[in-house]
C-alpha positions as CSV (number, residue, x, y, z in Angstrom):
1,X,10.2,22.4,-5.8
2,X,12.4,21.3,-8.8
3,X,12.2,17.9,-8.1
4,X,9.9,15.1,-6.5
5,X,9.5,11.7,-5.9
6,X,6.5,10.0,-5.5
7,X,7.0,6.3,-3.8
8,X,4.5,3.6,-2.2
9,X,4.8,3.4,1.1
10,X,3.4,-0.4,1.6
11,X,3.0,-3.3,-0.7
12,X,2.2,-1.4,-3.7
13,X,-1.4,-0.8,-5.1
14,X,-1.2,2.5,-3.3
15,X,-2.6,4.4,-6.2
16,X,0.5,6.1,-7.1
17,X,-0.7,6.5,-10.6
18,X,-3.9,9.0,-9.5
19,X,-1.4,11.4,-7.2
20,X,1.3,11.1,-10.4
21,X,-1.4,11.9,-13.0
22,X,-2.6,15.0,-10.6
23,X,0.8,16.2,-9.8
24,X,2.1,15.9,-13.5
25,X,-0.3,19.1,-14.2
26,X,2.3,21.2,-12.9
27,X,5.8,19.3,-14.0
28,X,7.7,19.6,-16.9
29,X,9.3,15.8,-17.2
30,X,7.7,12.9,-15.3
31,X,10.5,9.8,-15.0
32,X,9.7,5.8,-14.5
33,X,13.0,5.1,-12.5
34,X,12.5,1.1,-11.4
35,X,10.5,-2.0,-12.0
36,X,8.5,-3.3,-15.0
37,X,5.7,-4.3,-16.7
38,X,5.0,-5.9,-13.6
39,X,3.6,-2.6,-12.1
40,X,-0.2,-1.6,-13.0
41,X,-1.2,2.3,-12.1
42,X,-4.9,2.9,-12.8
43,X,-5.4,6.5,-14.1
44,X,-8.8,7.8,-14.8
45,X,-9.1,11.7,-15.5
46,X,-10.7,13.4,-18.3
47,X,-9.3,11.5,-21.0
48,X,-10.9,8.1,-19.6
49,X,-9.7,4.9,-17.7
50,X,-6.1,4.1,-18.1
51,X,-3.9,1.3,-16.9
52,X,-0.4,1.9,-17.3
53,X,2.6,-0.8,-17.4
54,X,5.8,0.9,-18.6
55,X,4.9,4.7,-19.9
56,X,4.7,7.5,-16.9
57,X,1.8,8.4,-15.6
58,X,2.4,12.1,-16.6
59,X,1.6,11.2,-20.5
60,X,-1.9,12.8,-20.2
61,X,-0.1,16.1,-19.7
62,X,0.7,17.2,-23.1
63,X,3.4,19.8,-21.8
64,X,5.3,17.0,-20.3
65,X,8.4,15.1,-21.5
66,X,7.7,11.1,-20.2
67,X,10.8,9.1,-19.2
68,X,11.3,5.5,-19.1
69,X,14.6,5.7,-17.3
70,X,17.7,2.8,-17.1
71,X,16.3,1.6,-13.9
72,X,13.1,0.1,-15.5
73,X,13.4,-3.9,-16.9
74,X,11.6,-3.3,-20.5
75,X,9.5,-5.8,-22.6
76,X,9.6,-3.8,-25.7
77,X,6.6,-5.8,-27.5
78,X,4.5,-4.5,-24.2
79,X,5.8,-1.1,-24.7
80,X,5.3,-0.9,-27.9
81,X,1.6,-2.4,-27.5
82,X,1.0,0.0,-24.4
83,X,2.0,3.7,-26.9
84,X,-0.1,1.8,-29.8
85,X,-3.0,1.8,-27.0
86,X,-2.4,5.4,-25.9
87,X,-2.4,6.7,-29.6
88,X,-5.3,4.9,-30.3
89,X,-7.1,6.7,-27.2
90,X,-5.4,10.1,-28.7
91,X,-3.0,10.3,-26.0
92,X,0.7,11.7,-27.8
93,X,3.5,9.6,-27.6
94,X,5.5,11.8,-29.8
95,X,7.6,12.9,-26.5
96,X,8.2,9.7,-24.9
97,X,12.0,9.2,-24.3
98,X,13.8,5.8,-23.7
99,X,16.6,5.1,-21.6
100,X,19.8,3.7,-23.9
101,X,20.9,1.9,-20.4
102,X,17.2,0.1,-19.8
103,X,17.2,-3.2,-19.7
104,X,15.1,-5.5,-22.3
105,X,13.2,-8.6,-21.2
106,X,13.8,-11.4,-23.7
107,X,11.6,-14.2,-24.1
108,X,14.1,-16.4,-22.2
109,X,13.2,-14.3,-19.3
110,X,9.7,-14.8,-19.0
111,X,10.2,-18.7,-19.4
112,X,12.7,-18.8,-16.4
113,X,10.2,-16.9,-14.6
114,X,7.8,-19.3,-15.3
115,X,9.4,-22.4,-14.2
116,X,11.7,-20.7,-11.0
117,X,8.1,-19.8,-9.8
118,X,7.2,-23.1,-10.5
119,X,9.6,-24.8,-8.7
120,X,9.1,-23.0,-5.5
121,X,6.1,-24.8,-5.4
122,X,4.3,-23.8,-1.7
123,X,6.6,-21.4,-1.7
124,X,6.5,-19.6,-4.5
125,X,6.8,-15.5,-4.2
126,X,3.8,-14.8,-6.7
127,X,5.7,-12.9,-9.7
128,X,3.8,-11.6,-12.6
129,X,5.5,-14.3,-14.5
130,X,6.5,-11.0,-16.8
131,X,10.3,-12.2,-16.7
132,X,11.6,-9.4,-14.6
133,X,13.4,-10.5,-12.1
134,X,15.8,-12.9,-14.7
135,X,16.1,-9.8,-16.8
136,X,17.4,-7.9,-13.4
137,X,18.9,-11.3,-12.6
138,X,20.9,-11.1,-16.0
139,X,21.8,-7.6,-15.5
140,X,23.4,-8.1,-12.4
141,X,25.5,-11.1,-14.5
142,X,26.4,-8.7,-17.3
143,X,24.5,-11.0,-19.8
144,X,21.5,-8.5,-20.8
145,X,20.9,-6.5,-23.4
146,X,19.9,-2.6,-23.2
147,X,17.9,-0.7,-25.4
148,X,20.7,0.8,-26.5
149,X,21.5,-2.1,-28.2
150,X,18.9,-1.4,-30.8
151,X,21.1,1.3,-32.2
152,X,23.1,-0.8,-34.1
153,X,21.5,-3.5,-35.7
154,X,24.4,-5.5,-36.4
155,X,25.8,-5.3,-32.7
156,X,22.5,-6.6,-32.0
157,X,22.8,-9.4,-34.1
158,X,25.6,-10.3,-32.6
159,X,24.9,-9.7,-28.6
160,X,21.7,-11.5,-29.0
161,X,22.7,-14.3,-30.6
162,X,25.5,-15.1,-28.0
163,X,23.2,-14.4,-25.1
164,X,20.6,-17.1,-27.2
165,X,23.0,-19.9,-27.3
166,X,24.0,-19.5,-23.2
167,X,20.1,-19.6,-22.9
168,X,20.0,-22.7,-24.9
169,X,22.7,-24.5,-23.6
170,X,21.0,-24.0,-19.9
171,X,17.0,-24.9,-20.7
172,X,17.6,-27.0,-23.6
173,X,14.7,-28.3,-25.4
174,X,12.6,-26.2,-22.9
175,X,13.8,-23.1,-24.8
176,X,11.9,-24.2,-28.0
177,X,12.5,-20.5,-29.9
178,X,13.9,-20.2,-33.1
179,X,17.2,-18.2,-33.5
180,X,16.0,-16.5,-36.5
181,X,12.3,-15.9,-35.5
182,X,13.2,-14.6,-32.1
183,X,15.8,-11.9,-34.0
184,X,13.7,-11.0,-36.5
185,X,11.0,-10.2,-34.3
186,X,13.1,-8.3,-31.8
187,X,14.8,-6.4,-34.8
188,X,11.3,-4.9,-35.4
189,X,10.8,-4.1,-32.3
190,X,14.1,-2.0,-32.3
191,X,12.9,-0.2,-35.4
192,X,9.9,1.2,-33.7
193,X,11.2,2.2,-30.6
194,X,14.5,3.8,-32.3
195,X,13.6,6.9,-32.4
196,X,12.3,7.0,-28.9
197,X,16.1,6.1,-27.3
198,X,18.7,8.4,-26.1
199,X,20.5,9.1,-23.2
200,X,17.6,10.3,-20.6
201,X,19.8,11.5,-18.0
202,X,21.1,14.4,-20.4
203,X,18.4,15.3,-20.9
204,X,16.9,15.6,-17.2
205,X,20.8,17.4,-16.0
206,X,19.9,20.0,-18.4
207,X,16.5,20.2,-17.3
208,X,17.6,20.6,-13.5
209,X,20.1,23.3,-15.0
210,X,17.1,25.0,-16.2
211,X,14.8,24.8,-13.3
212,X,12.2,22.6,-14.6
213,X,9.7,20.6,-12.3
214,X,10.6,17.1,-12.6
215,X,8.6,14.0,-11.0
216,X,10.2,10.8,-10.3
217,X,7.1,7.8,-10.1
218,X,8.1,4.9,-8.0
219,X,6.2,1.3,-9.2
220,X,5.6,-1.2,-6.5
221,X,5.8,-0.4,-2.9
222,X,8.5,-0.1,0.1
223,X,7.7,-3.3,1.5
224,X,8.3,-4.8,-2.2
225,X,12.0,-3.4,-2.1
226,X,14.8,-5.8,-2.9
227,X,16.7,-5.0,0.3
228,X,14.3,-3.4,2.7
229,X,11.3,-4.8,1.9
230,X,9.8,-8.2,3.2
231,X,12.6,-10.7,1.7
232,X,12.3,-13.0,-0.4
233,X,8.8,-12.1,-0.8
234,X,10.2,-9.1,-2.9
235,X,10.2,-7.2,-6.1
236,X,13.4,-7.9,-7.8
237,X,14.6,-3.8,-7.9
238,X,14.6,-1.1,-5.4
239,X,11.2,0.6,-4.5
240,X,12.8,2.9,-2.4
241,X,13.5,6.9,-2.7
242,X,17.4,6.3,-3.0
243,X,16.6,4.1,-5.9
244,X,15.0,7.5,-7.9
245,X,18.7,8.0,-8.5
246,X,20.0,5.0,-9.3
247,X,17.0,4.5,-11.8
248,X,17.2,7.9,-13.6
249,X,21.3,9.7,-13.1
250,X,19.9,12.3,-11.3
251,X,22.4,13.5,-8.2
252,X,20.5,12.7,-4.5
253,X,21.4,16.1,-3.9
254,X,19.2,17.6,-6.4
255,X,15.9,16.1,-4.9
256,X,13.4,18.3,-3.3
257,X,10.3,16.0,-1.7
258,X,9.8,12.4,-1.4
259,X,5.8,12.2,-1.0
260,X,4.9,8.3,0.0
261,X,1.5,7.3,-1.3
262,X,-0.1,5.6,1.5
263,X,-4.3,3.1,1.4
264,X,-5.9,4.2,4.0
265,X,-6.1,0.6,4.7
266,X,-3.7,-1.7,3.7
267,X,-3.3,-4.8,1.0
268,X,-0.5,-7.1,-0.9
269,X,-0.9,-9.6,-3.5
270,X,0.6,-13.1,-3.1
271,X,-0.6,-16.4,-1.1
272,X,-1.7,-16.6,2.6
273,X,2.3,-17.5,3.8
274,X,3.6,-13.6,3.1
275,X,3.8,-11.9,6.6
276,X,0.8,-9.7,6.7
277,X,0.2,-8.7,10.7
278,X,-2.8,-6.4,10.4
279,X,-4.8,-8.8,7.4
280,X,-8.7,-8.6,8.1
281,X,-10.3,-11.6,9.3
282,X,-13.3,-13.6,8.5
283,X,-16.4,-12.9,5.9
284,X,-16.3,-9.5,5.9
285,X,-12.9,-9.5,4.3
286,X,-14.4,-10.8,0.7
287,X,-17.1,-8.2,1.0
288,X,-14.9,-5.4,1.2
289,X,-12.3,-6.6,-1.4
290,X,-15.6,-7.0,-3.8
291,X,-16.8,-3.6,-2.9
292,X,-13.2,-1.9,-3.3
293,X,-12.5,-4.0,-6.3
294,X,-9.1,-4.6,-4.8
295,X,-7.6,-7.1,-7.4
296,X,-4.2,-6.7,-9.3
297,X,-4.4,-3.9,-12.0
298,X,-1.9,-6.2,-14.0
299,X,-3.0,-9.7,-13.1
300,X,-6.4,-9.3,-11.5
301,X,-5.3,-11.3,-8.7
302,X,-7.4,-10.6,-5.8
303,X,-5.5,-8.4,-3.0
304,X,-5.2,-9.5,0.5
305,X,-6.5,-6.5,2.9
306,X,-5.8,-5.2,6.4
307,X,-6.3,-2.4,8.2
308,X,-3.7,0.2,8.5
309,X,-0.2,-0.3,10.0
310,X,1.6,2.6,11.4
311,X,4.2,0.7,12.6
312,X,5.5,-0.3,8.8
313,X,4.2,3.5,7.6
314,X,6.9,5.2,10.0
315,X,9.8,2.4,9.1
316,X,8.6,3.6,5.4
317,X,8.8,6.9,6.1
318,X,12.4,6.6,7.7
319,X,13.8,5.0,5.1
320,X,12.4,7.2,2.6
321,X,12.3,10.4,4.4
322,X,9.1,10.9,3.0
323,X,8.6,15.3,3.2
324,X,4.7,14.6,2.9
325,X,2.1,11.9,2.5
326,X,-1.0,11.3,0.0
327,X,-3.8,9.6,1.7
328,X,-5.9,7.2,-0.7
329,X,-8.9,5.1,-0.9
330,X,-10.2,7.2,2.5
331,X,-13.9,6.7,1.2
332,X,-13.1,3.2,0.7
333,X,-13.9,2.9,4.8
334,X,-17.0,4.0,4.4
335,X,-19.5,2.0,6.3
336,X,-17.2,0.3,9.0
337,X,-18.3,1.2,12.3
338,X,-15.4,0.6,14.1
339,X,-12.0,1.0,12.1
340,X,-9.0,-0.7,13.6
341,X,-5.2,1.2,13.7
342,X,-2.1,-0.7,14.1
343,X,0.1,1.4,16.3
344,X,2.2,-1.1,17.8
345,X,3.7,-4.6,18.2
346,X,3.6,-6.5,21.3
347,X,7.2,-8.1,20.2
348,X,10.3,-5.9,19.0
349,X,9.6,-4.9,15.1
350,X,12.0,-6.8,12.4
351,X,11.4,-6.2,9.0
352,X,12.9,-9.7,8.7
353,X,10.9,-11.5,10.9
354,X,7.2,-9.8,10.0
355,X,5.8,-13.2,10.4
356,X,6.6,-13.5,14.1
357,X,4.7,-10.2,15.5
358,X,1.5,-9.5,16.9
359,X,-0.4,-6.4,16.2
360,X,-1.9,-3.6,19.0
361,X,-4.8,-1.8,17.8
362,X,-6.6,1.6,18.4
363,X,-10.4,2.0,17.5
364,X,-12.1,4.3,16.0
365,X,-15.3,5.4,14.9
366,X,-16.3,5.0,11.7
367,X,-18.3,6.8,8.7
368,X,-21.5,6.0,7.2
369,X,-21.6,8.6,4.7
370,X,-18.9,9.8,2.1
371,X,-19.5,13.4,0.1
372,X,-18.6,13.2,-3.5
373,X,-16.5,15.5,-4.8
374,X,-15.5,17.6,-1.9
375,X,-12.6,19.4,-2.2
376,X,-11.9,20.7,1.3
377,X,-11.0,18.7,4.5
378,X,-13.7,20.4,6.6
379,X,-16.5,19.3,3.6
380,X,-15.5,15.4,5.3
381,X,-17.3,13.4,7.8
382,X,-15.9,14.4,11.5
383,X,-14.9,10.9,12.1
384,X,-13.0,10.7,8.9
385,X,-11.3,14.4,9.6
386,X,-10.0,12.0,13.2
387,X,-8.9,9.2,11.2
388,X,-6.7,11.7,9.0
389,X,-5.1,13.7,12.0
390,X,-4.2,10.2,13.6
391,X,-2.7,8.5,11.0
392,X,-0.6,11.8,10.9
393,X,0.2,12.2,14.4
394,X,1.2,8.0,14.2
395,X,3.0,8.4,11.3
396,X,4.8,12.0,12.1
397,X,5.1,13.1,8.7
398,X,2.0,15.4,7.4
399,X,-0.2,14.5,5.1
400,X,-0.7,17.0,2.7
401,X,-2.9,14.7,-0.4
402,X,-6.2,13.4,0.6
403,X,-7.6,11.2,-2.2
404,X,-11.2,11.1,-2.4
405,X,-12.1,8.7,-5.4
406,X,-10.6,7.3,-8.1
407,X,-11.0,10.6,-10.4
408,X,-8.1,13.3,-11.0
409,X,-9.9,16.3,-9.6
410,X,-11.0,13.9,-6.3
411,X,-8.7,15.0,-4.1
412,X,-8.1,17.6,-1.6
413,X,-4.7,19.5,-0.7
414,X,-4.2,20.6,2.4
């Protein structure tokens, strides 16, 4: 089908990047529709280990045409670090294009990140710190720039140095930038990127016109969405398939499949006081983590891990209306003997109120042995193969991605 959107379908960290990188073989345009360089999506295929911030995951395919669209919150000295790092590994960047309606994240941003976090105190949400959500914050308030803005130096001049002095006037000596500095280094910036700008969702209504595959990657997760995830422990844009969209100007109509990426197990990054009702308990939490190398592909903060909950997969799946799934990190169970399901909660499920439930569980048997490599389902353990088909018959939407390792060609279509 024409078009596709892959989205996480819990808090992120779902390896979205792997099943974008695999699908991308066969698309035409891969499109970044929300977040920032908050997100971190681990590719490793032939070309090596990647981790990507702001550039789609479908850069390793040379036929494609990678889209940052308006919906993604841009620091442009990371971007232009991350296509420096790509060249440098041989990966083109000669294709990349730039949405004229992104947002840029100005120093001022990643200061008020800084202290809003800190004054949350035991409370905080546990941001990047990468200024995102006062760049969405400021976008919302009509008082950001866009890439766009670049275009026209002295326009530039002019925008930026109005939005400086609001800054200054509210954080005052805690501002401590230099006018002139701060515009001659964001004036460079706009030189580079220039020539990647121009008005992406032309360019992806023409390629719809034609026929062309098209693959809209979701950053974060579901649970991280600004309205249906777990407020205020949140992203700060929409995670969500209706935000695909928003995020890139192309019609709802014209999309074909939403495929959530779901762990096998589940994690989220942040302190102990985000709701989490199916987190593991006791010492052999750390030894899995360890094993699993769950920690933050952005911050390397260590991940919190659970077990699978069906009961936030089908409220996912709902509000996505997720055609398919993708199935990760199933040979990350290997060695459990007994694996634990949420399928329930003993009190009535509020998105809202995540803190208050209590989790019903289903046992299964585990797996002591994981082949390498397989490609087909019936090449898995048996006890695996029944972990698969239940997480499907829970979930009611078919999984049709099985990812077997962290490689491209690990994985196995059904």
């Amino acid at each position: 089908m024409p078009v596709n959107v892959v989205i996480g379908a819990q808090w992120g960290d779902e390896g979205k990047g792997k099943i974008v990188d695999y699908l991308s073989q066969k698309m035409d345009f891969v499109v970044r529709f929300n977040g920032g360089p908050n997100a971190g999506h681990t590719v490793v295929n032939k070309y090596g280990k990647f981790q990507l911030h702001l550039v789609p995951s479908g850069i390793f395919n040379k036929r494609v045409v990678p889209i940052i669209g308006n919906g993604v919150a841009i620091d442009p000295e990371i971007l232009i670090k991350e296509i420096k790092y790509l060249k440098k590994r041989g990966i083109s960047c000669n294709s990349l294009k730039i949405s004229d309606k992104a947002h840029l994240i100005l120093p001022w941003h990643i200061l008020r990140d800084e202290l809003e976090e800190r004054k949350r105190g035991a409370n905080e949400i546990g941001t990047t710190k990468r200024g995102i959500g006062p760049a969405f914050s400021d976008k919302t308030g009509r008082f950001g720039l866009r890439m766009g803005d670049f275009l026209d130096k002295r326009n530039f001049k002019e925008k930026f140095s109005f939005v400086y002095q609001r800054e200054n006037d509210l954080l005052g000596k805690k501002l401590n930038l230099s006018l002139d500095a701060l515009l001659k280094k964001m004036l460079s910036f706009g030189s580079f990127l220039k020539p990647y700008i121009s008005q992406t969702e032309f360019i992806l209504w023409k390629a719809i016109a034609k026929k062309k595959n098209i693959l809209l990657e979701g950053a974060q997760g579901t649970l991280l969405d600004i309205d249906f995830g777990t407020y205020p422990d949140v992203t700060s844009s929409g995670c969500i398939a209706a935000s695909a969209s928003q995020g890139s100007g192309i019609p709802p109509m014209e999309i074909n499949q939403v495929i959530g990426v779901v762990k096998a197990y589940t994690t989220r990054v942040g302190g102990g006081k985000q709701p989490f009702p199916t987190e593991m308990k006791g010492s052999f939490v750390s030894d899995f983590r360890d094993r699993n190398q769950e920690y933050g592909a952005t911050t390397g903060r260590p991940r919190r891990c659970g077990w699978l909950d069906t009961v936030l997969l089908r409220y996912a799946a709902k509000i996505n209306g997720f055609t398919s799934l993708a199935l990760t990190r199933l040979d990350s169970l290997t060695g459990i003997e007994k694996i634990n399901i949420c399928v329930r909660y003993k009190t009535e499920f509020s998105i809202s109120r995540l803190s208050e439930v209590q989790p019903v569980y289903i046992e299964l048997p585990g797996w002591n042995k994981f082949p390498k490599g397989c490609r087909k389902f019936s090449d898995l353990p048996k006890e695996s193969r029944l972990y698969v088909k239940k997480v499907e018959e829970l979930v009611k939407v078919p999984i049709k991605f099985i990812s077997t390792g962290p490689k491209r060609e690990e994985i196995i279509v059904l």
